[in-house]
C-alpha positions in Angstrom: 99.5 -4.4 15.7 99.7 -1.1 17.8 102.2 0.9 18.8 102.1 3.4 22.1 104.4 5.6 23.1 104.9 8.0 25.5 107.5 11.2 26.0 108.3 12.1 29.1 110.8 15.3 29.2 113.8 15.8 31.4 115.6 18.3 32.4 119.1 16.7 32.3 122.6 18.8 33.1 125.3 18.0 30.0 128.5 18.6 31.8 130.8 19.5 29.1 134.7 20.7 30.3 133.8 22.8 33.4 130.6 24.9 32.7 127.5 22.3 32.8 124.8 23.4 30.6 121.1 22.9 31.0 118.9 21.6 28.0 115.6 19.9 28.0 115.6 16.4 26.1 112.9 13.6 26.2 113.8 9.9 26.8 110.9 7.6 25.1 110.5 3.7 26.8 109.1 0.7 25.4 108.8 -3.0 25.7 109.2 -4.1 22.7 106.7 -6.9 20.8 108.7 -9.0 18.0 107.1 -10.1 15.2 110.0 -12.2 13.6 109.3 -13.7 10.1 105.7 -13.9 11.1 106.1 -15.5 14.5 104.7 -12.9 17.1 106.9 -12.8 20.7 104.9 -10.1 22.4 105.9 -8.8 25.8 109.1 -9.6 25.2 112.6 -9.0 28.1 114.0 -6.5 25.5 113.5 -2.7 26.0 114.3 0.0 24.1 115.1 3.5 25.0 114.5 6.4 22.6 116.9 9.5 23.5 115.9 12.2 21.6 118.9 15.4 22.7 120.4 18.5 21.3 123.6 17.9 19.5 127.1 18.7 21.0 130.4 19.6 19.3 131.9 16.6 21.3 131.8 13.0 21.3 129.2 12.6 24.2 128.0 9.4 26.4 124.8 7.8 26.8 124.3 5.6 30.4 121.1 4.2 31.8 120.1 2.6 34.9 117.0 0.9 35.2 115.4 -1.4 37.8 118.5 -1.5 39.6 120.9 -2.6 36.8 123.2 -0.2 34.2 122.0 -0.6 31.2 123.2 1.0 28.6 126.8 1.6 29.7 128.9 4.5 28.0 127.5 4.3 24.8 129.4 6.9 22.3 126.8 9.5 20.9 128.1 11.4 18.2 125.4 14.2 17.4 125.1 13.2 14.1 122.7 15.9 12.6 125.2 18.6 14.1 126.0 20.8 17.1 122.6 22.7 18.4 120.2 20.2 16.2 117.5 18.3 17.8 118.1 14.1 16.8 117.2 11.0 18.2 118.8 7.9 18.8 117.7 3.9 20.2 119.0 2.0 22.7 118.1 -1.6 23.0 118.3 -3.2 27.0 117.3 -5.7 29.1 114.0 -5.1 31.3 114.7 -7.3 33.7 111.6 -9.8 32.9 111.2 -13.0 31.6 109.6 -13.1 28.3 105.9 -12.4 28.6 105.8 -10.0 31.4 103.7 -7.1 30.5 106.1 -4.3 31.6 103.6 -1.0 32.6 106.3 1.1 34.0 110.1 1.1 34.9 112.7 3.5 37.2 115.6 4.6 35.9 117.9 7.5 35.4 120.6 8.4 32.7 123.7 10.8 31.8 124.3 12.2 28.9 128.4 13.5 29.2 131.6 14.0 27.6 133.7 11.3 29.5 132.8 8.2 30.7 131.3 6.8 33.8 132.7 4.8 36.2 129.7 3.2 37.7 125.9 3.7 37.2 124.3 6.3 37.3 121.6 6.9 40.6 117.9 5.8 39.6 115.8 9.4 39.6 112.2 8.8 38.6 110.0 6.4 37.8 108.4 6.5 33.8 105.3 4.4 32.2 106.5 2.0 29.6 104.3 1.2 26.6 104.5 -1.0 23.4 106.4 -1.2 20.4 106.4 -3.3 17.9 109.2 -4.5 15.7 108.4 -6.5 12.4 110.7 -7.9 10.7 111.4 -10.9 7.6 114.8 -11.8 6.8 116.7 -10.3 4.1 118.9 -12.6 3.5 117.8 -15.4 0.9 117.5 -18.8 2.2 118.2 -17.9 5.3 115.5 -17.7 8.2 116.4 -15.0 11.4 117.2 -17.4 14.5 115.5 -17.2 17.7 115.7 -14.1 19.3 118.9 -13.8 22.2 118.5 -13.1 25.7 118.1 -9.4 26.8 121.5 -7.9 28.0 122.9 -4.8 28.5 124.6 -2.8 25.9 128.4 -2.0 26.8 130.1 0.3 24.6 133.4 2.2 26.0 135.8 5.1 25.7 136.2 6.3 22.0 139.7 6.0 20.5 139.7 9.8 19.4 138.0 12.6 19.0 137.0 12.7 15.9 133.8 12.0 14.6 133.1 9.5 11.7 129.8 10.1 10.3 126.7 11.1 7.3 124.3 13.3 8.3 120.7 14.5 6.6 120.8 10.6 5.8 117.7 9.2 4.0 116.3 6.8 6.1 113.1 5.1 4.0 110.0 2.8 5.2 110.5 -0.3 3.6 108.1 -3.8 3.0 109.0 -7.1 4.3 112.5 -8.8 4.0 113.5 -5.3 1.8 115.7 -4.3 3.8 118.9 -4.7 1.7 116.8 -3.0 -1.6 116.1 0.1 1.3 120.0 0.3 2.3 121.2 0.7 -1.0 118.3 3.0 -2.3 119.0 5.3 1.4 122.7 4.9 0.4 122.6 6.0 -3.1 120.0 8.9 -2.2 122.6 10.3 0.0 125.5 10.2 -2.2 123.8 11.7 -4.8 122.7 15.1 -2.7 126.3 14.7 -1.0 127.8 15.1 -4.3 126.0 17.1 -5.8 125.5 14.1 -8.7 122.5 15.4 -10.3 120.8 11.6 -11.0 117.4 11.2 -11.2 116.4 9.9 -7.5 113.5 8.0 -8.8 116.2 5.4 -10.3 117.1 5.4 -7.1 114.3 4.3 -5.5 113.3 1.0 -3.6 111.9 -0.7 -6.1 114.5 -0.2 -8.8 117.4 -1.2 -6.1 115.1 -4.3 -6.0 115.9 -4.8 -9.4 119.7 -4.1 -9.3 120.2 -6.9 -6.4 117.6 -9.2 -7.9 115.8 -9.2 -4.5 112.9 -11.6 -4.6 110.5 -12.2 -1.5 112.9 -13.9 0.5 115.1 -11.3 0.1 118.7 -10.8 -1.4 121.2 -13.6 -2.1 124.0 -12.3 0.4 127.0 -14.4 -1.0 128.0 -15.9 -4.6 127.0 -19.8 -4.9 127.9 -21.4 -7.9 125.5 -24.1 -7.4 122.3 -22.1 -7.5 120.1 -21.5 -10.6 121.8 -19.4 -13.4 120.6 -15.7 -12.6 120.9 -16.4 -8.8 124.5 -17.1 -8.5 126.1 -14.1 -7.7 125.8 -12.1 -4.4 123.9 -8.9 -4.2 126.3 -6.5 -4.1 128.0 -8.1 -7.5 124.6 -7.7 -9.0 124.0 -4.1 -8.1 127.6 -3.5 -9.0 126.8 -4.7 -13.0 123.5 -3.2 -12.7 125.3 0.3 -12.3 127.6 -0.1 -15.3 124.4 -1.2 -17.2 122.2 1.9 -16.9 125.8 4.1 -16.6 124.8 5.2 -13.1 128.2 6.7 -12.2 129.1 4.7 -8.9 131.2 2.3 -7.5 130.7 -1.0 -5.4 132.9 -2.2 -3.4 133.1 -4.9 -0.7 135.0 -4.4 2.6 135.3 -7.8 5.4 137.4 -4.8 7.2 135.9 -2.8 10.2 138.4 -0.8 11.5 138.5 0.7 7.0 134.8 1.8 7.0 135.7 5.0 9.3 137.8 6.5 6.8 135.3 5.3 4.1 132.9 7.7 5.7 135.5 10.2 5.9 135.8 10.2 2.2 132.2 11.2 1.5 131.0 7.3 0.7 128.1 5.6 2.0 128.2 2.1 3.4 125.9 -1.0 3.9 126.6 -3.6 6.7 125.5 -7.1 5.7 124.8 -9.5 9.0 123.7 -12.7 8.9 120.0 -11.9 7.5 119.6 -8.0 7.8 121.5 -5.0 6.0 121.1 -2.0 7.0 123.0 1.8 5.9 126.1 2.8 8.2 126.0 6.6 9.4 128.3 6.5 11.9 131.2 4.4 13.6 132.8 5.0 16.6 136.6 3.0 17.3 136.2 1.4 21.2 139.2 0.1 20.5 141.0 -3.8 20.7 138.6 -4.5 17.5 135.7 -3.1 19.3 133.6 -1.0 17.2 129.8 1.0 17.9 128.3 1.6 15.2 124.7 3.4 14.1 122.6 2.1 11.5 119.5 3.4 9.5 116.7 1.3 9.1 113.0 0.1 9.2 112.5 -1.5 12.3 108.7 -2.2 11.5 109.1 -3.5 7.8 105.5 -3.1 6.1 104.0 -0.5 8.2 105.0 3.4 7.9 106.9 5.5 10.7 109.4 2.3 12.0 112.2 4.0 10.5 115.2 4.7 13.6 119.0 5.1 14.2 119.7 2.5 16.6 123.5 1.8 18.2 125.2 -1.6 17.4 128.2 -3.1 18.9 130.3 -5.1 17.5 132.2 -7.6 20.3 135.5 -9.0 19.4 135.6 -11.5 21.9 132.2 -13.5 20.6 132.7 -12.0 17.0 129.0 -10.9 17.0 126.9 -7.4 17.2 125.0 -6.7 20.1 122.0 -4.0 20.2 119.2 -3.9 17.7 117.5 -7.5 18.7 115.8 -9.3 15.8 118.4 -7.2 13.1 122.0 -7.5 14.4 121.7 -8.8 18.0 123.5 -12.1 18.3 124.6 -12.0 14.0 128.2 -11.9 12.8 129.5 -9.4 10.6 129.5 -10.5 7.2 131.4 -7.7 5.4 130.4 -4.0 4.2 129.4 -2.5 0.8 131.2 1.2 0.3 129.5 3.5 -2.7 131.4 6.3 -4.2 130.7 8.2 -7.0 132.9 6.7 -10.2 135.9 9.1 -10.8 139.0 10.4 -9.7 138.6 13.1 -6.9 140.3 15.8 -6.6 140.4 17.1 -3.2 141.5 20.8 -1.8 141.6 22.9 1.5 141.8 26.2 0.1 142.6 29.9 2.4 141.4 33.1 1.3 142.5 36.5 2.7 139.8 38.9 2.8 142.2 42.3 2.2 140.0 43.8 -0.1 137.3 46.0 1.9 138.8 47.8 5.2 135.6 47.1 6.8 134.0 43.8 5.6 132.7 42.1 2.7 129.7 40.6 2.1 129.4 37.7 -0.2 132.3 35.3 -1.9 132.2 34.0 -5.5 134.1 31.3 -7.9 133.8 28.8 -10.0 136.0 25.5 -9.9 136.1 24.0 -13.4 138.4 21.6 -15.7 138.8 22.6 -19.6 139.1 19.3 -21.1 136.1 18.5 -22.3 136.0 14.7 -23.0 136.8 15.1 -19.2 133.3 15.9 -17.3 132.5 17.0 -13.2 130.7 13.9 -11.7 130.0 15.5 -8.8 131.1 17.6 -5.7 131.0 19.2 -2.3 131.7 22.5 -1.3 132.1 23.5 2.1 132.9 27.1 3.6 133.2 28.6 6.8 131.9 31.8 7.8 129.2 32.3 5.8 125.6 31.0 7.0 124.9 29.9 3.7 126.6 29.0 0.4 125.0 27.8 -3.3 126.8 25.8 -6.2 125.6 24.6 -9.5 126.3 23.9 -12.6 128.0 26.2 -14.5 129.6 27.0 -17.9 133.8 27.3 -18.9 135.0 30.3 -18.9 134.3 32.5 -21.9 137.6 31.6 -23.3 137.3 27.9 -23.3 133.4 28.4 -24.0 133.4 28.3 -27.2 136.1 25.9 -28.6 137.0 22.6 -28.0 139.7 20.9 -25.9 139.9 17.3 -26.1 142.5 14.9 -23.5 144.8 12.9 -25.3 144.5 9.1 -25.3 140.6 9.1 -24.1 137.6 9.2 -26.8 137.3 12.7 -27.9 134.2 14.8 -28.2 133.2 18.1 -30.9 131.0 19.7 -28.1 133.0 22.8 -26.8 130.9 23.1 -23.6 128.3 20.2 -22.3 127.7 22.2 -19.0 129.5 19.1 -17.3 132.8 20.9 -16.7 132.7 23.8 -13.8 130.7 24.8 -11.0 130.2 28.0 -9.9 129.7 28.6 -6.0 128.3 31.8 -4.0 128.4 32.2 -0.4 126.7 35.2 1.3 125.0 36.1 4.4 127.7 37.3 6.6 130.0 40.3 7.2 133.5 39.0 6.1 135.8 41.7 8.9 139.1 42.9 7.4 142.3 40.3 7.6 139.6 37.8 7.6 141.0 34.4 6.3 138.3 32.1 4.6 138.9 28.5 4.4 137.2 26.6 1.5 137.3 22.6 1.4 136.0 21.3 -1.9 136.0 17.9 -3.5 135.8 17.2 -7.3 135.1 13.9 -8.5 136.0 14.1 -12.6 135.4 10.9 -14.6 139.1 10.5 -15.5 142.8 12.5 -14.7 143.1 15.4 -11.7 142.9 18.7 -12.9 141.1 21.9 -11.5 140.9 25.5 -12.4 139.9 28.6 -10.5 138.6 31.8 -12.3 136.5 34.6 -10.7 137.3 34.7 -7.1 135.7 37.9 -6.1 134.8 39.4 -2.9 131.5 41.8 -2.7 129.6 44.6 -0.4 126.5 45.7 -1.3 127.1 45.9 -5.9 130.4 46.8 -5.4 132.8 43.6 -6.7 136.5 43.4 -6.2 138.7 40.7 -7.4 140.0 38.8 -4.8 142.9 36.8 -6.8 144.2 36.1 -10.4 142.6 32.8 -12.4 144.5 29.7 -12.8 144.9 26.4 -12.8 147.2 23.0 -12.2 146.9 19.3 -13.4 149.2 16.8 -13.1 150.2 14.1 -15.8 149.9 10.2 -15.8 152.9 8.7 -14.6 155.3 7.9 -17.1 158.8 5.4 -16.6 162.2 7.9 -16.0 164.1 7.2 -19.5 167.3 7.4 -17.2 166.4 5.8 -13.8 165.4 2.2 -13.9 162.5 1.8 -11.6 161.3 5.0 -11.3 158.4 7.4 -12.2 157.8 11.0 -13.9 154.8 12.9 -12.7 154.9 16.1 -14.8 153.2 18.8 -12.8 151.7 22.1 -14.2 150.7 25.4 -12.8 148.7 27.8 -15.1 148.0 31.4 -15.1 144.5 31.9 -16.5 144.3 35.2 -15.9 143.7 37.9 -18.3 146.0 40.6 -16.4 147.2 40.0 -13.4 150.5 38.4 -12.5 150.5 35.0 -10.6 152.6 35.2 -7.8 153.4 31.9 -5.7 155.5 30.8 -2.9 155.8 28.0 -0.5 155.2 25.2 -3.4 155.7 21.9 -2.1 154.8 18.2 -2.8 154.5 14.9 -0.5 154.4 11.4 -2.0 152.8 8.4 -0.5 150.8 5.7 -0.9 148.9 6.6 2.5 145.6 8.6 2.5 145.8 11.8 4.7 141.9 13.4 6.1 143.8 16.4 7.2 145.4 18.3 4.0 146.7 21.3 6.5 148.4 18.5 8.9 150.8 16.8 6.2 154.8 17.7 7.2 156.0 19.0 3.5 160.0 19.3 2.7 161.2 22.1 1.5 159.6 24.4 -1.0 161.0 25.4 -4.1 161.9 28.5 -4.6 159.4 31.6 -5.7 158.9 32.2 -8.7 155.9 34.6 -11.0 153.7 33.8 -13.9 152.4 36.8 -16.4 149.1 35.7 -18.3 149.0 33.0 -20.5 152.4 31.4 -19.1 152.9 28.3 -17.2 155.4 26.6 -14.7 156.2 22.9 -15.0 158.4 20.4 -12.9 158.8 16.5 -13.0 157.7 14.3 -9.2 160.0 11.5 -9.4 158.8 8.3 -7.3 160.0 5.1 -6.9 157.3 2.7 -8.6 154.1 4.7 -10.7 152.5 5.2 -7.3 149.3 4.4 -9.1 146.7 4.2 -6.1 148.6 6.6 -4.3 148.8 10.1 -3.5 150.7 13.3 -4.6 150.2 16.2 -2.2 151.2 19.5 -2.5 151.0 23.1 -1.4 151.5 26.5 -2.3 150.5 30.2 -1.9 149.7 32.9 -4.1 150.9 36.4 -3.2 150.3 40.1 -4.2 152.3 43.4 -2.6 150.1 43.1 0.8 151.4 39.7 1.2 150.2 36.0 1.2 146.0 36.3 0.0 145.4 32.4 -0.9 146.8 28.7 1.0 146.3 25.9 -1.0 146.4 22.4 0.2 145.3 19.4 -3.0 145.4 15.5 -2.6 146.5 14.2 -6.4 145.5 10.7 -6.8 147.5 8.8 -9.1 145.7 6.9 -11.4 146.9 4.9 -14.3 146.8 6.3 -18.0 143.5 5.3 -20.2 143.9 2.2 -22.6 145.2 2.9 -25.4 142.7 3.1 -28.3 142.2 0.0 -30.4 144.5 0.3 -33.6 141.7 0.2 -36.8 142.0 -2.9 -39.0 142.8 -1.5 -42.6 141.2 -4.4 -44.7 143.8 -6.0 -47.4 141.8 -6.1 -50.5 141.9 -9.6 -52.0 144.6 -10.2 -54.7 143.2 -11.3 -58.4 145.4 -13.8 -59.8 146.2 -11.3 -62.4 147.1 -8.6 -60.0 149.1 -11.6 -58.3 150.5 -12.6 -61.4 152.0 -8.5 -62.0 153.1 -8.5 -58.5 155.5 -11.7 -59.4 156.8 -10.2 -62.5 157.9 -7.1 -61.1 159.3 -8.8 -57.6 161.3 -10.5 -60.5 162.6 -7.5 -62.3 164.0 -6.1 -58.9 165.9 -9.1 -58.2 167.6 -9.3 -61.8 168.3 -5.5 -61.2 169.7 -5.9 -57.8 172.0 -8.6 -59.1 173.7 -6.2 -61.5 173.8 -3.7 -58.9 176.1 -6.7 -57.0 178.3 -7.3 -60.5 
C-alpha cells in the first residue's frame, strides 16, 4: 500500500469583520483507498480534503465546491492550535464517482470565513488528486465495521456561540490494528497529564499499558458490560480502565457520558474525552454546538492503523435527524454515538481568576513571581494549570511550603495523618518574565489546583521585578473553606464556615468587596457571576484571621460556593480575586479500633460474681 500526495498552495482572502487579510494556505486532495478489516475497496467515491491554514481568533468556516457540487458546506473550524499557528484539518466528501473510478484530478474552490455561506462557492482551479489509503480493523469486540456508506457531502452549520470548546498540543499517536480505543485513552491521558502538570510517568501511559487497563485483545475492546461473557470479559472497557487506575493509584477519574450537548463544558474544565461509536473510539479535541442536537465535532486518530504517519484531525457530524455521525468514512460515517468517556485528574479543584496591579515601578516591571500552596500536609497538589497574560512566557514547578510551615507538620482532621512536614507535594511556585509590565498595568492570573481532598489555597511571595531589583507586590495569605456541617438551629440547612488568613509576616491585609454566590450550577466565566452585596471592609494584622458561616439550604455537596474580594493598600485596589469552591462531602470517618476483651477465667468470673454481690447487699442498706 502507497500513499501519494500532493500540496498545491493557495493564496486565499480570509475576510474577517471588514479588513480581508491575505495568507497563503495549502489544500491537499485525495481519493481515498479503504482497507476495511482486511477487505481492500480501492478507488473508492469518497474524497478527502486536507486544509492545512493559519489559525484565527474567531470561529471560522470551511466550504468546498468540487465538480460542480458543494461539498463541504460551512463546516466550523476552530483553530485549534491557536491564533497565528499553522494546523491542519480533514474533510471527508463525495467525488462524484461510482466506486472504482480512478479519480486523476478534480476542480474546485473553497472559503475559508467568519460567517457562513449562503450558496457555494465559484469553482477556481482545477488540482491533481492522488491516493490515500485508510486501514482500519474494528475496535470494538465482536463487532465487525459494516460496509462502507455512500459518499455525501458534509453539512455542518452556524455555531451556537462564540466561544470555542477545545484541547490543543493534543497527542495524537500511530497505533496497530483494531487499537484504536488503547491509543484514545493513552493520547487522552498523555494530555491531561502535561495539562495539569501531573508529573506521572508517561511511559505508564503508553499504548501498550492502556492495552492492558481495557483488556484489549486483537479484536479489540469490549465496548459494553455483558454478563453473559466469560468471567474477565464482562465489563466494558471503560469500567476496566476505571479499576485499573485505582489499582496502580494513577490519580484519575473515569467517567461515562451518553450526553452530547455535556462534553463542551467537559472540555472547558481541562478533561479529556473519548467518543465510543459503534466499532471505533477515537479522543475528542473539539466540539462545536450547530444547534437542535446537532453537534461537529473533531477527533484525533490513526486513520492508517499499522503503518506510521496516518495520524489526522478529521471533522465529524453528528445528525439528529438519523441519529448517526457523518464524515470520517470507515471510523464514524454511518455509526451511532454510543456515549463518551471524560478523564480528570482525581481531586477537588480549586479554581481562581486572580488581578494584579502593577503599582510598583513608575516605568515597568519585568518579571512576576508566587507560589500557590496549601499547608496541610496529608492534603497533597495533584496537579495544575497556570495561565497568565502579558507575559510571553511563564514556568511553574514544584515547590516547597513556606519556611514557616517547612519544617513542622500540619495534619487535616478526620483524613489519615502523615509525620512528614514537607513531601514537596504541597505548593507550586510560578515565574513569568519576558515582557515590560507599563505602570497601572493590571495582570490577570487564571490558575487551577486540583488537591486530593478539601479546597484550600495560599499565596505567599507575590513580587514584581526589573532588572535585580524585587518589590513586593502584596501581603501573603490564604482562605479555605470547611465541610458542610447541619445549622444546630435551622432544620434543613447547612454551615459552610469560611476563613481568610493573613500569612504575612508584616504587612496588613486589607480587603473589600468580599462576596459569595451559591449554586449548584457550574460557571466557565468567574468575572461574569452577578454577586449580592459585599460585606463590609474590614483589615487583618499578621497572624490574624476573619471567619464567617455560608448558610444553604441542603449541604450543596456537588455544588459550588463562589466568592470575591479585593485586597487594598493606600494607592488603592492592587489584587481581584474571583474562586469557584466546590463542595464536597467530609472524609469517612475513621474505623473505631476493636479493643479485644480479654477472656474471663472462671476464677476471675467467679470474683466478678462475689463482688457484683457485695454491691447489691450494700445498695440495699443504702435503701433501708
Amino acid at each position: 500500500m502507497m500513499k501519494k500526495t500532493i500540496s498545491i498552495v493557495v493564496t486565499a482572502i480570509f475576510i474577517i469583520g471588514l479588513a480581508p487579510t491575505v495568507s497563503a494556505d495549502e489544500v491537499n486532495f485525495s481519493q481515498i483507498d479503504f482497507y476495511i478489516d482486511g477487505v481492500p475497496t480501492l478507488n473508492s467515491e469518497w474524497g478527502s480534503v486536507d486544509f492545512t491554514f493559519t489559525g484565527q481568533e474567531p470561529v471560522m468556516y470551511f466550504n468546498l465546491a468540487a465538480n460542480g457540487s458543494w461539498q463541504v458546506q460551512n463546516i466550523p473550524v476552530l483553530s485549534i492550535e491557536g491564533e497565528g499557528v499553522n494546523q491542519s484539518i480533514s474533510f471527508a466528501f463525495d467525488l462524484g464517482v461510482p466506486s472504482g473510478t480512478d479519480v486523476t484530478s478534480i476542480s474546485y474552490g473553497y472559503t475559508f470565513t467568519n460567517t457562513t455561506l449562503g450558496s457555494m462557492p465559484a469553482e477556481t482551479g482545477t488540482a491533481v488528486v492522488f491516493d490515500q489509503d485508510v486501514v482500519i480493523s474494528s475496535g470494538a469486540g465482536g463487532v465487525a465495521i459494516p460496509p462502507l456508506q455512500p459518499a455525501k457531502p458534509l453539512v455542518g452549520g452556524a455555531a451556537v456561540g462564540a466561544k470555542k470548546h477545545v484541547h490543543a498540543n493534543f497527542p495524537n499517536q500511530d497505533c496497530g490494528l483494531s487499537e484504536c480505543c488503547p491509543a484514545a485513552v493513552s493520547n487522552s491521558l498523555k494530555f491531561l497529564n502535561k495539562k495539569h502538570n501531573m508529573g506521572l510517568n508517561n511511559n505508564g501511559l503508553s499504548i501498550a499499558k492502556m492495552k492492558t487497563a481495557t483488556n484489549w485483545n486483537k479484536e479489540g475492546c469490549w465496548i459494553d458490560p455483558d454478563a453473559t461473557r466469560p468471567a474477565g470479559e464482562r465489563n466494558a472497557w471503560w469500567e476496566d480502565k476505571k479499576a485499573y487506575m485505582k489499582m496502580n493509584n494513577i490519580p484519575v477519574t473515569t467517567r461515562k457520558i451518553a450526553d452530547l450537548s455535556k462534553l463542551a463544558a467537559e472540555i472547558d474544565k481541562g478533561q479529556d474525552i473519548e467518543i465510543q461509536g459503534d466499532w471505533h473510539t477515537a479522543a475528542v479535541v473539539g466540539i462545536t454546538d450547530l444547534g437542535g442536537g446537532k453537534y461537529k465535532i473533531v477527533v484525533a486518530h490513526d486513520t492508517d492503523q499499522g503503518n506510521p504517519g496516518g495520524t489526522m484531525t478529521q471533522s465529524i457530524i453528528y445528525n439528529p435527524a438519523t441519529k448517526k455521525f457523518e464524515g470520517s468514512p470507515g471510523f464514524f460515517d454511518g455509526s451511532s454515538f454510543r456515549y463518551a468517556v471524560v478523564e480528570c485528574p482525581d481531586g477537588v479543584p480549586v479554581r481562581e481568576t486572580w488581578k494584579l496591579h502593577q503599582n510598583k515601578y513608575s516605568d515597568f516591571a519585568t518579571d512576576l513571581h508566587f507560589k500557590l500552596w496549601q499547608k496541610e500536609d496529608n492534603i497533597d497538589v495533584i496537579g495544575w494549570v497556570v495561565d497568565i497574560s502579558h507575559f510571553p512566557r511563564s514556568d511553574s514547578q514544584r515547590g516547597n511550603q513556606p519556611l514557616k510551615w517547612h519544617k513542622r507538620v500540619n495534619n487535616m482532621p478526620g483524613l489519615p495523618k502523615t509525620e512528614d512536614p514537607d513531601n514537596g507535594q504541597h505548593a507550586v511556585d510560578v515565574t513569568a518574565d519576558g515582557a515590560n509590565i507599563p505602570h497601572c498595568t493590571w495582570v490577570t492570573v487564571k490558575a487551577k489546583f486540583w488537591l486530593t481532598r478539601w479546597n484550600t489555597k495560599r499565596m505567599s511571595g507575590v513580587t514584581w521585578t526589573k532588572a535585580t531589583n524585587e518589590t513586593k507586590a502584596m501581603p501573603d495569605h490564604g482562605w479555605d473553606v470547611d465541610y458542610p456541617t447541619p445549622d444546630p438551629q435551622n432544620t434543613g440547612q447547612y454551615l459552610h464556615r469560611f476563613t481568610i488568613t493573613n500569612d504575612d509576616a508584616s504587612d496588613t491585609l486589607c480587603i473589600s468587596g468580599l462576596a459569595f454566590d451559591t449554586t449548584m450550577d457550574w460557571y466557565d466565566d468567574l468575572e461574569g457571576i452577578n454577586f449580592p452585596s459585599p460585606y463590609a471592609n474590614f483589615s487583618l494584622a499578621p497572624g490574624e484571621s476573619w471567619s464567617t458561616d455560608i448558610t444553604t439550604s441542603g449541604d450543596l455537596v456537588g455544588g459550588h460556593i463562589y466568592f470575591k474580594y479585593a485586597i487594598n493598600d493606600d494607592s488603592g485596589i492592587i489584587s481581584e480575586d474571583w474562586v469557584d469552591h466546590p463542595v464536597t462531602s467530609p472524609p469517612p470517618p475513621p474505623p473505631v479500633e476493636e479493643v479485644p476483651v480479654p477472656a474471663i477465667t472462671p476464677p476471675g468470673f467467679l470474683l466478678a460474681l462475689v463482688s457484683l454481690m457485695v454491691l447489691a447487699v450494700i445498695a440495699m442498706k443504702r435503701k433501708r
